[in-house]
N, C-alpha and C positions, 0 to 999 in steps of 0.2 A: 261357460255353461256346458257346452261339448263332451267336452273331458269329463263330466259326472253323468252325460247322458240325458241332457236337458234338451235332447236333440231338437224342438220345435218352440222353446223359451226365448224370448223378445225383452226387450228394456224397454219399455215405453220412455218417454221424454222425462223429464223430472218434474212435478209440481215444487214450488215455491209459497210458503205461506211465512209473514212476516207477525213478530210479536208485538204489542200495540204500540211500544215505542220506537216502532221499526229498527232494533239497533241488532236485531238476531233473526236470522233467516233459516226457515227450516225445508231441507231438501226433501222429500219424497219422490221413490221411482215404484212404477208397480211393474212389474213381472207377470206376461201375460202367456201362458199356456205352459207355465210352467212344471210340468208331470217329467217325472222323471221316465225312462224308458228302461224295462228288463225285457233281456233275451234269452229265447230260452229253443235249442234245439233237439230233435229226433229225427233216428236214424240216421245222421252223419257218423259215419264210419271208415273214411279216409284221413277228411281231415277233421282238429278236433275243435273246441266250441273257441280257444283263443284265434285261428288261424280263420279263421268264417268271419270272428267279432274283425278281425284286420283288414279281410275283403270288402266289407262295408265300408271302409272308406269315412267311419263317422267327421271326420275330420271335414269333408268334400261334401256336407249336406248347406247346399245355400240354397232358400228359395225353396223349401218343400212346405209341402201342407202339414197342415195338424196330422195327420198318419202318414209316417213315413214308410212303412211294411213293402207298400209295392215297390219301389225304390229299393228298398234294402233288399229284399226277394230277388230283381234285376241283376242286383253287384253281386249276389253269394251265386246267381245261376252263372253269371258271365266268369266266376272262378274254375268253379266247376268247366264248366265248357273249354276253359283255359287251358284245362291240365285232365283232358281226354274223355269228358264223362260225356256225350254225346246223349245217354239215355236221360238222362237229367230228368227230376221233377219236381217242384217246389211247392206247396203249399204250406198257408201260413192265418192265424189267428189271431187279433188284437184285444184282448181285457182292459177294461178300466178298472181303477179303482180311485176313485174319488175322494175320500176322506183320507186316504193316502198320498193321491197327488202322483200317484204312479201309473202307469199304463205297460201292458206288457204282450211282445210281440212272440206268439209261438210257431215257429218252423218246422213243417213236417218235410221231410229231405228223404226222398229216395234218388241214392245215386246213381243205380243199375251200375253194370258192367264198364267198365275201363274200356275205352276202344284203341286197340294199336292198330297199326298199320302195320304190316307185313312186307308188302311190295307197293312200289309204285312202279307204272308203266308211262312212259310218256311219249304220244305219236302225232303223226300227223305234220303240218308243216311247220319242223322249229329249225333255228339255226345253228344253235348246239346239239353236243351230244345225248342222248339220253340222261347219261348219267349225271353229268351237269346239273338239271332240275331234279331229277331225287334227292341230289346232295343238297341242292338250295331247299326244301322243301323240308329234308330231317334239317337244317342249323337253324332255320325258322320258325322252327315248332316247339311245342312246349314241353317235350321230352326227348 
């Protein structure tokens, strides 16, 4: 169900109902919250609407509620934050549509300003050199 975006869609158990010479047995499953989910974002301007839908991790949603928006808002801010966007801001909208069976998550995305770092400084009592922890600090970072 995932894979088409059924992100919050359950299998209930199966009913069983037999025909009166009990020699045919008919399975029924019902499908419960089964809406599909559209995404839709504004103002990303880094990265594009495939590489956000990637950061959600839809694959990794177990155990969420019927609205998953806060959750997915989380994963696209923690990308961001990933890959130097420190001003970060997310808000976000949920629509139903009911006779459709859809529901749909709207992202408002200000990324502000890309933060680099320029220098590091590092003092006080360490037991390496300076330079040491700058170096360890740029191979551990996300650019």
């Amino acid at each position: 169900f995932q894979a088409n975006r059924y992100l919050t869609a359950k299998l209930a158990s199966p009913t069983v109902s037999l025909d009166e010479k009990r020699e045919r047995a008919k399975l029924s499953w019902q499908i419960e919250n089964g809406n599909r989910y559209e995404f839709i974002f504004e103002g990303n301007k880094y990265f594009g609407d495939g590489v956000l839908i990637r950061a959600m991790e839809l694959d990794k949603l177990f155990g969420i509620t019927s609205s998953p928006a806060i959750d997915l808002a989380e994963r696209i801010r923690k990308h961001y934050l990933n890959n130097g966007f420190a001003h970060l801001t997310i808000d976000y909208s949920e629509r139903s549509f009911e006779t459709l069976y859809k529901k749909q998550i709207r992202f408002r995305i200000d990324e502000g300003p890309k933060v680099r770092i320029r220098r590091i400084e590092v003092s006080g009592s360490i037991s390496r050199p300076e330079k040491y922890y700058a170096d360890f600090i740029k191979r551990n970072s996300s650019e």
